[in-house]
Backbone as ProteinMPNN parsed JSONL, in Angstrom:
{"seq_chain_A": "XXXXXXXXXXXXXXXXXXXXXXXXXXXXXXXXXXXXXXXXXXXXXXXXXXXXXXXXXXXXXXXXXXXXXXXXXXXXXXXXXXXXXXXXXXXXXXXXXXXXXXXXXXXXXXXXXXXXXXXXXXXXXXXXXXXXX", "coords_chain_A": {"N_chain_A": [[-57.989, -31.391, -82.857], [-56.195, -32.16, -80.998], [-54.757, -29.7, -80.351], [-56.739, -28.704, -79.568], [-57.112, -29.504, -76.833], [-54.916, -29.243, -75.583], [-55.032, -26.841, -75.363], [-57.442, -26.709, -73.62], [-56.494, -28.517, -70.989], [-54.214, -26.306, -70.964], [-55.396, -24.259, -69.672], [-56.556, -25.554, -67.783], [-54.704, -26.163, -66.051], [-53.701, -23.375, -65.817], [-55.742, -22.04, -64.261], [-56.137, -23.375, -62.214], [-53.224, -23.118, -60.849], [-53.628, -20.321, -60.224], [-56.059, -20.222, -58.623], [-54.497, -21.615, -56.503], [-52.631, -19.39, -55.976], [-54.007, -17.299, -55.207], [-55.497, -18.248, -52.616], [-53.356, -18.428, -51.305], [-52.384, -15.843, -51.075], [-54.356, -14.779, -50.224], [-56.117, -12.937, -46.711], [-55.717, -13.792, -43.52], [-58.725, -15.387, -41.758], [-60.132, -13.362, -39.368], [-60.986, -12.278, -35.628], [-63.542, -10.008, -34.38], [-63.458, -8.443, -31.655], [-66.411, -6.959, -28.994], [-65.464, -4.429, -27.176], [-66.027, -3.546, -23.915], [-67.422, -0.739, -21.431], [-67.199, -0.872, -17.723], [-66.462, -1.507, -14.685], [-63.517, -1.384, -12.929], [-61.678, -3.865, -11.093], [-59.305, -3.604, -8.225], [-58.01, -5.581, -7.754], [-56.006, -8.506, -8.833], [-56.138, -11.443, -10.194], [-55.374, -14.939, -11.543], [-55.195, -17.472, -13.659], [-52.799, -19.573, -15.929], [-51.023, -20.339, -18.568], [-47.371, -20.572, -18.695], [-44.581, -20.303, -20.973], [-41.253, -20.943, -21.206], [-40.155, -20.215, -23.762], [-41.376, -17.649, -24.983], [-41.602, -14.367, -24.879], [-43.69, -11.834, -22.75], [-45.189, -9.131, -22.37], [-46.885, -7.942, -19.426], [-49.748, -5.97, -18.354], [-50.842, -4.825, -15.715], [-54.276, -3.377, -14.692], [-54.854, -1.276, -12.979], [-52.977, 1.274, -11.237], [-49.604, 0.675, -9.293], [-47.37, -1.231, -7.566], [-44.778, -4.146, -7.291], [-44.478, -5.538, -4.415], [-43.841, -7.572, -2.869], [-41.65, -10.273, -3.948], [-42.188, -13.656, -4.81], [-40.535, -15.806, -6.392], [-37.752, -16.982, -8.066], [-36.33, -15.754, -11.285], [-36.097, -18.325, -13.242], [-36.896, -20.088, -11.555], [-38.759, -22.784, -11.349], [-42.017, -23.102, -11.247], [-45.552, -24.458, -9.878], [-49.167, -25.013, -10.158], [-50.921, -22.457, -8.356], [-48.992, -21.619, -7.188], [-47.912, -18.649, -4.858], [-46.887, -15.983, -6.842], [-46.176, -12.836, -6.269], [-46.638, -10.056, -4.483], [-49.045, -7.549, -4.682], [-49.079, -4.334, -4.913], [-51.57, -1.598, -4.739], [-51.954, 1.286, -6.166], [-53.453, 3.854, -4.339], [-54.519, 6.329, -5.772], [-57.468, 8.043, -5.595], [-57.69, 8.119, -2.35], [-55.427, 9.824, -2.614], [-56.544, 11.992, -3.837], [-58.152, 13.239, -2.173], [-57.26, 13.795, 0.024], [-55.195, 16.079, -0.739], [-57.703, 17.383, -1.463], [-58.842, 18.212, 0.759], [-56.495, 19.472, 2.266], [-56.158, 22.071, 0.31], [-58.795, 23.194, 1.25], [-58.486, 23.449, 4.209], [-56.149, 25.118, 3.51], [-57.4, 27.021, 2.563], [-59.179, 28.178, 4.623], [-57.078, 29.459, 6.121], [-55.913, 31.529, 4.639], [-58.342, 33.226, 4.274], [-58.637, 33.909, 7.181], [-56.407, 35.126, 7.493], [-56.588, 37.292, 5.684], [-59.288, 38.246, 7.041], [-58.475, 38.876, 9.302], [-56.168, 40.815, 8.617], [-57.752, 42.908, 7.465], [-59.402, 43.791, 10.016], [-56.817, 44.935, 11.371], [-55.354, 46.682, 9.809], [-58.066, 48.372, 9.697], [-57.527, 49.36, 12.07], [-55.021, 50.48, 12.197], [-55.326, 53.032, 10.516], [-57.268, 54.254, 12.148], [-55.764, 54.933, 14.2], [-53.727, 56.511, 12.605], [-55.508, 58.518, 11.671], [-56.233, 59.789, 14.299], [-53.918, 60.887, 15.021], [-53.027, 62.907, 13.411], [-54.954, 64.435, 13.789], [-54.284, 65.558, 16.657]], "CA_chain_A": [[-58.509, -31.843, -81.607], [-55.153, -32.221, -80.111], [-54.988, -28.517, -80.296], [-58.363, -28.122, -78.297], [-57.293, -30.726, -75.745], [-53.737, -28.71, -75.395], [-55.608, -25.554, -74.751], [-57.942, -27.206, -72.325], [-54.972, -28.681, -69.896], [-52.908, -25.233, -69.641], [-56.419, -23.312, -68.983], [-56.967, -25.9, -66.337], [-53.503, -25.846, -65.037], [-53.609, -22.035, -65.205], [-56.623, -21.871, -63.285], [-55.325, -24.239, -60.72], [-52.32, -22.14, -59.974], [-54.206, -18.819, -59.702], [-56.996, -20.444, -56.829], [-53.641, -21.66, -55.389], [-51.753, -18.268, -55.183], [-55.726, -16.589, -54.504], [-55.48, -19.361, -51.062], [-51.887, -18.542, -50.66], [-52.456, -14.359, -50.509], [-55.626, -14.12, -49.372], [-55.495, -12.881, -45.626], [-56.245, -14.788, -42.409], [-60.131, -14.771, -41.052], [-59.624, -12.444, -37.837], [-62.492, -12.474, -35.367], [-63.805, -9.399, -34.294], [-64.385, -8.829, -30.228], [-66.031, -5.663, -28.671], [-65.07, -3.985, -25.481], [-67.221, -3.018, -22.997], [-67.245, -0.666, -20.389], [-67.086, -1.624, -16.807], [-65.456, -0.825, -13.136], [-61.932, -2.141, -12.551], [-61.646, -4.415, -9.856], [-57.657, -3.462, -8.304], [-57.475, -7.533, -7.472], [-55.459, -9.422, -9.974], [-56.293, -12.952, -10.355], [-55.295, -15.378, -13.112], [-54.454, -19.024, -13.877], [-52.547, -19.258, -17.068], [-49.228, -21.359, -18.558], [-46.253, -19.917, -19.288], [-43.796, -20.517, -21.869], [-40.072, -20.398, -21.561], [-39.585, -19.832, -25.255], [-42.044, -16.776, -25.546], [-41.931, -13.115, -23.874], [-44.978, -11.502, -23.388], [-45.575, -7.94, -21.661], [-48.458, -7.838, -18.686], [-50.302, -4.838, -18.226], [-51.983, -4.573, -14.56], [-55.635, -2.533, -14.457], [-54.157, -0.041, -12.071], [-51.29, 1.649, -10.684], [-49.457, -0.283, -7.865], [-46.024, -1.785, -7.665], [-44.753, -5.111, -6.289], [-43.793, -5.252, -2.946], [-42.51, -8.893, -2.454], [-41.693, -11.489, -5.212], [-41.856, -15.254, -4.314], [-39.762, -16.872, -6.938], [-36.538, -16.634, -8.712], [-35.794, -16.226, -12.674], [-35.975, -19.497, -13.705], [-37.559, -21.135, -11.123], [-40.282, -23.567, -11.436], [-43.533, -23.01, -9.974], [-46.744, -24.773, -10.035], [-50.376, -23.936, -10.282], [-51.293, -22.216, -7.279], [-48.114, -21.197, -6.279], [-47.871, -17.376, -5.059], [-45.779, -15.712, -7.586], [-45.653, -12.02, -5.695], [-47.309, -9.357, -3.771], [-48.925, -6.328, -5.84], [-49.97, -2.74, -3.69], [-52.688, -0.491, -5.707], [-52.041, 2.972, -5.6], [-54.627, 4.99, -4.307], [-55.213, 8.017, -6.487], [-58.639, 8.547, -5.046], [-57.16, 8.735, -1.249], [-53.995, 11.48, -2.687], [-57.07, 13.443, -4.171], [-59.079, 13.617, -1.165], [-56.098, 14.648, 1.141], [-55.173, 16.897, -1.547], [-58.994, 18.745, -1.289], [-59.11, 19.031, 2.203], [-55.519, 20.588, 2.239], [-56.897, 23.106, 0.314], [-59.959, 23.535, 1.933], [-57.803, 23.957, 5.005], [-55.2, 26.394, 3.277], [-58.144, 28.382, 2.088], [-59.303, 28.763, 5.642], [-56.252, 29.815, 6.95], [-55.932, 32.506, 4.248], [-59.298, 33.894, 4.718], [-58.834, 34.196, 8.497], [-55.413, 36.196, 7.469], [-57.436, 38.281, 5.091], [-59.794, 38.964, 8.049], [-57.119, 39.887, 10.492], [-55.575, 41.544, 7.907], [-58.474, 44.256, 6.962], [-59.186, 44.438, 11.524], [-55.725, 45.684, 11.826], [-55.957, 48.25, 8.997], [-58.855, 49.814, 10.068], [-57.532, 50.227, 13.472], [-54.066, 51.492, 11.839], [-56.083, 53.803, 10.197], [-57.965, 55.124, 12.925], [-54.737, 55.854, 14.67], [-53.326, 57.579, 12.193], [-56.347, 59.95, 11.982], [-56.068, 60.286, 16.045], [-52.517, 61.629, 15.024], [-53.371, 63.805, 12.5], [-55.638, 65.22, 14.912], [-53.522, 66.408, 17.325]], "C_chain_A": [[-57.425, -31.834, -80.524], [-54.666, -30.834, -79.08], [-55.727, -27.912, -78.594], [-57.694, -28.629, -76.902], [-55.877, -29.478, -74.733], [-54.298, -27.138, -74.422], [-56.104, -25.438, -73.72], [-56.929, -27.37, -70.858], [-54.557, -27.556, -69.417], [-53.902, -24.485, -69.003], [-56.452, -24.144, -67.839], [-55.86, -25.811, -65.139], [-53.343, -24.06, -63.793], [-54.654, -21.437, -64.041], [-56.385, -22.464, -61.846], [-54.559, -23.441, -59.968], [-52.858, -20.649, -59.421], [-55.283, -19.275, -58.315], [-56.009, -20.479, -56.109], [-52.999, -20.115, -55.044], [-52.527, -17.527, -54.422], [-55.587, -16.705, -52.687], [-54.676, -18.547, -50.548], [-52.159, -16.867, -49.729], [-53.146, -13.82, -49.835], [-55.213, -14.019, -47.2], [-56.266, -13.512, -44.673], [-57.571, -14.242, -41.847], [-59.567, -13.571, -39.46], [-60.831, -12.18, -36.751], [-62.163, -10.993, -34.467], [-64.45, -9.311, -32.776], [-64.522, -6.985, -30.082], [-66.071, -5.57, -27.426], [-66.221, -3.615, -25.029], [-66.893, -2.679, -22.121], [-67.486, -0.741, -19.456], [-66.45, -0.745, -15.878], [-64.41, -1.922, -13.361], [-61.85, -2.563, -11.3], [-59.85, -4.096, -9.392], [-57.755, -4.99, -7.7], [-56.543, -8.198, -8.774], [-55.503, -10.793, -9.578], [-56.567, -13.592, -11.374], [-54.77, -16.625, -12.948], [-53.731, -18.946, -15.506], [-51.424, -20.481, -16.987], [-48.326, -20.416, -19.482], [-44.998, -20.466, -19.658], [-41.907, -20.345, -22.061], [-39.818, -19.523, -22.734], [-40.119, -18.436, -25.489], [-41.812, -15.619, -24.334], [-42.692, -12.808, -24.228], [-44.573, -10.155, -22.044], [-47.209, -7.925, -20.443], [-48.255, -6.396, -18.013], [-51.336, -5.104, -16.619], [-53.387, -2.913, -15.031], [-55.58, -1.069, -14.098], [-52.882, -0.155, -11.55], [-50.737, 1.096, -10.06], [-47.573, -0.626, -8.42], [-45.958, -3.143, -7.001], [-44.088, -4.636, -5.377], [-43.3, -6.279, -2.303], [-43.271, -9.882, -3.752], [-41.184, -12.932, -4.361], [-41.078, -16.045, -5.128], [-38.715, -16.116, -7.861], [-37.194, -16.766, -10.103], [-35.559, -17.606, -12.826], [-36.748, -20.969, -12.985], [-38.712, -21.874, -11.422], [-41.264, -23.762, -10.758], [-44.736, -23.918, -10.841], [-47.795, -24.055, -9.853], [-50.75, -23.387, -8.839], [-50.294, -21.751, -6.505], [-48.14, -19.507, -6.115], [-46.527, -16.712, -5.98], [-44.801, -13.776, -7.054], [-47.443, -11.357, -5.412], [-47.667, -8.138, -4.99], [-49.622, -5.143, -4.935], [-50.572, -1.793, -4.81], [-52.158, 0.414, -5.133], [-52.93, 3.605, -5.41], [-55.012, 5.951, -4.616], [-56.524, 8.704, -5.696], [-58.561, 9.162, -3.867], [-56.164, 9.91, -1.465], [-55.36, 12.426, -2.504], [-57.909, 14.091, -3.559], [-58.464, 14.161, -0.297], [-55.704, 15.538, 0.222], [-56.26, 18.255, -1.085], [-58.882, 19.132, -0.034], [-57.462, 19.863, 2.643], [-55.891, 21.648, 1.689], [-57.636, 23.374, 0.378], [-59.166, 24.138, 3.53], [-57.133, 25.106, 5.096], [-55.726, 27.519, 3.245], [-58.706, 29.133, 3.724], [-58.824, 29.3, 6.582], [-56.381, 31.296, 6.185], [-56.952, 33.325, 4.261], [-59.625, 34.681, 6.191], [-57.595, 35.108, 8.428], [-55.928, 37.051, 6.556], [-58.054, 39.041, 6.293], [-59.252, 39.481, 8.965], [-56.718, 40.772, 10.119], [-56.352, 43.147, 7.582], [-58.568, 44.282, 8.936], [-57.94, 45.744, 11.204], [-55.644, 47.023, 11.092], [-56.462, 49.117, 9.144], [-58.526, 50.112, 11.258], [-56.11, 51.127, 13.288], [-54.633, 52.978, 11.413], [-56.69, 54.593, 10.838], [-56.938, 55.483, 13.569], [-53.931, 56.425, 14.186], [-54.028, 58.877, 12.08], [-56.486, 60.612, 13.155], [-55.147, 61.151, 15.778], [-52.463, 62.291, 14.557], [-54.027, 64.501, 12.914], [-54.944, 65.96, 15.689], [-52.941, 67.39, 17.397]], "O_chain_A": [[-57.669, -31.555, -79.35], [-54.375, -30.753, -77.886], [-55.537, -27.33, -77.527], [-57.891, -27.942, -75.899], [-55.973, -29.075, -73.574], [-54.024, -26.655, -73.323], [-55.787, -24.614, -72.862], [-56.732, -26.543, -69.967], [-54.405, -27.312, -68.22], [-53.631, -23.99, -67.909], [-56.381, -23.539, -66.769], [-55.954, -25.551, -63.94], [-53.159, -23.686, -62.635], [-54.398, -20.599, -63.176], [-56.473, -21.985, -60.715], [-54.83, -23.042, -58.835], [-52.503, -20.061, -58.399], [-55.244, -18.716, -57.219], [-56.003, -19.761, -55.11], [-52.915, -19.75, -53.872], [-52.204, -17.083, -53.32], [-55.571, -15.83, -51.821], [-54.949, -17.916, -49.527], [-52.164, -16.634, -48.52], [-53.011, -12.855, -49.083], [-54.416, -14.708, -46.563], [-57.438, -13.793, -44.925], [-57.717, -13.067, -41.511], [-58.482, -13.368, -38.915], [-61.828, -11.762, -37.342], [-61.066, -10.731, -33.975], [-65.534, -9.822, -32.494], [-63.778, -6.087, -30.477], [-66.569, -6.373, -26.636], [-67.253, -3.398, -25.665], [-66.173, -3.414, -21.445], [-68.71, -0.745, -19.584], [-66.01, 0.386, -16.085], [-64.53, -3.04, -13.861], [-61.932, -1.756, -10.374], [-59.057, -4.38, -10.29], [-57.006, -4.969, -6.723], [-57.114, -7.996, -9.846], [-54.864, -11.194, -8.606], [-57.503, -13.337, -12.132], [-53.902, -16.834, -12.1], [-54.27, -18.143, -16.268], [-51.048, -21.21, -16.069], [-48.515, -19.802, -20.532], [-44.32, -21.063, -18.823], [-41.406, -19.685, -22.972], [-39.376, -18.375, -22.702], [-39.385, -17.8, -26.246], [-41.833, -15.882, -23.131], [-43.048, -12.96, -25.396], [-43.841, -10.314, -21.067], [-48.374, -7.9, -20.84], [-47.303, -5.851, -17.455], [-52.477, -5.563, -16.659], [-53.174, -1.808, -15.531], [-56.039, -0.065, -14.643], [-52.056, -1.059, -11.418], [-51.604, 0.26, -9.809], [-46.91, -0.263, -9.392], [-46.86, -3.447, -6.22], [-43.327, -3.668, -5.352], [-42.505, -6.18, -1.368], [-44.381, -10.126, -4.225], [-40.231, -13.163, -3.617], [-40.833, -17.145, -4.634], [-38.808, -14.963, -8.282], [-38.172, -17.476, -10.337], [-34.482, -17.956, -12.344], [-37.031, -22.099, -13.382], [-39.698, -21.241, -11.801], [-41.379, -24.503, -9.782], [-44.819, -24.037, -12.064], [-47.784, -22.871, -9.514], [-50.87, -24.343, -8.073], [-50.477, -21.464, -5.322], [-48.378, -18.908, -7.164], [-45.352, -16.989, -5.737], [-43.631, -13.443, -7.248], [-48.585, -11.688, -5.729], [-46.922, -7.831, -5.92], [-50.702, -5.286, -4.362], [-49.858, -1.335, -5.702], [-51.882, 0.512, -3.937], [-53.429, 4.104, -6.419], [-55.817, 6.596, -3.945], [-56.459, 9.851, -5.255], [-59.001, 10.303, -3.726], [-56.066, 10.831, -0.654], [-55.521, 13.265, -1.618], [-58.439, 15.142, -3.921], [-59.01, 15.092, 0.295], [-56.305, 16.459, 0.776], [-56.035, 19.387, -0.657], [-58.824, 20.321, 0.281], [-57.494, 20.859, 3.366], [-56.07, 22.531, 2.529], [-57.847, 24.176, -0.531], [-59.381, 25.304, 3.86], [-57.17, 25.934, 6.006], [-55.268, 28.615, 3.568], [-58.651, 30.342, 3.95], [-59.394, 29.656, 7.613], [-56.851, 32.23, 6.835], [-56.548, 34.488, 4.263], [-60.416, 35.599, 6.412], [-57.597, 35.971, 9.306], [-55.359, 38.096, 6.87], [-57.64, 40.148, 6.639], [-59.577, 40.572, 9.433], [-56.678, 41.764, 10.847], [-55.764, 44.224, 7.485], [-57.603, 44.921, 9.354], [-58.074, 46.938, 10.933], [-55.807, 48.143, 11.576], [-56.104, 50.285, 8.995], [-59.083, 51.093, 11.75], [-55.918, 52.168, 13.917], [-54.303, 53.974, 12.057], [-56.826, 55.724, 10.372], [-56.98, 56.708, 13.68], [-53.154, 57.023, 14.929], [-53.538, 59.991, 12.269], [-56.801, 61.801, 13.206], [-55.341, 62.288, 16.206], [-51.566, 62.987, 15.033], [-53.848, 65.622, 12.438], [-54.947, 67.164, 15.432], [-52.336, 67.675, 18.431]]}, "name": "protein", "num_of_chains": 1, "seq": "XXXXXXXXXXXXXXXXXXXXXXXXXXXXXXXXXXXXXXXXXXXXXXXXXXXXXXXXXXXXXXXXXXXXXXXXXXXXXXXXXXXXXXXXXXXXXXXXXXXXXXXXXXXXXXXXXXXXXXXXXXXXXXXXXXXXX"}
């Protein structure tokens, strides 16, 4: 009986430790979000707290740069304070001055095409005048 009892115990022990290492390895729930697409507003606006101890990387929406910063490295700001200026780049305005440049270029070169064949045929006819003679 002592036996039995002996056997009992380390099975229960052993079972014990295996749920615990099971707990230990098993991996963290993770929740699952999905994206959705959308228009990009170029505004940035955000309340948040920030952490001495931690760096973190921020990603703006769109292109742009700052163009004036309101506070020093280290300083201490509150909520609502402006922290800087941010300027969108306009891709859309380059690619519209872009088209009409060449819409322009093309109408220059077409009008030197057309000049270009005039003059020809009137070279042309005065070389056959000359050849005449």
């Amino acid at each position: 009986m002592k036996v039995l009892k002996r056997v009992i115990l380390i099975l229960l022990i052993l079972g014990a430790a295996g749920g615990g290492v099971y707990w230990y390895m098993s991996p963290d729930e993770q929740e699952v979000v999905t994206a959705d697409l959308g228009t990009v507003s170029p505004v940035l606006k955000g309340t948040g707290v920030l952490s001495g101890n931690e760096s973190i990387t921020i990603y703006a929406d769109t292109s742009g740069s700052i163009s004036a910063r309101y506070v020093a490295k280290g300083q201490r700001v509150k909520a609502g304070d402006k922290l800087l200026d941010y300027e969108v780049v306009k891709h859309q305005d380059a690619v519209e001055l872009a088209s009409l440049n060449v819409e322009f270029d093309q109408k220059i070169i077409d009008a030197i095409k057309s000049s270009r064949a005039k003059n020809q045929s009137k070279l042309n006819d005065a070389k056959l005048r000359i050849s005449q003679c």
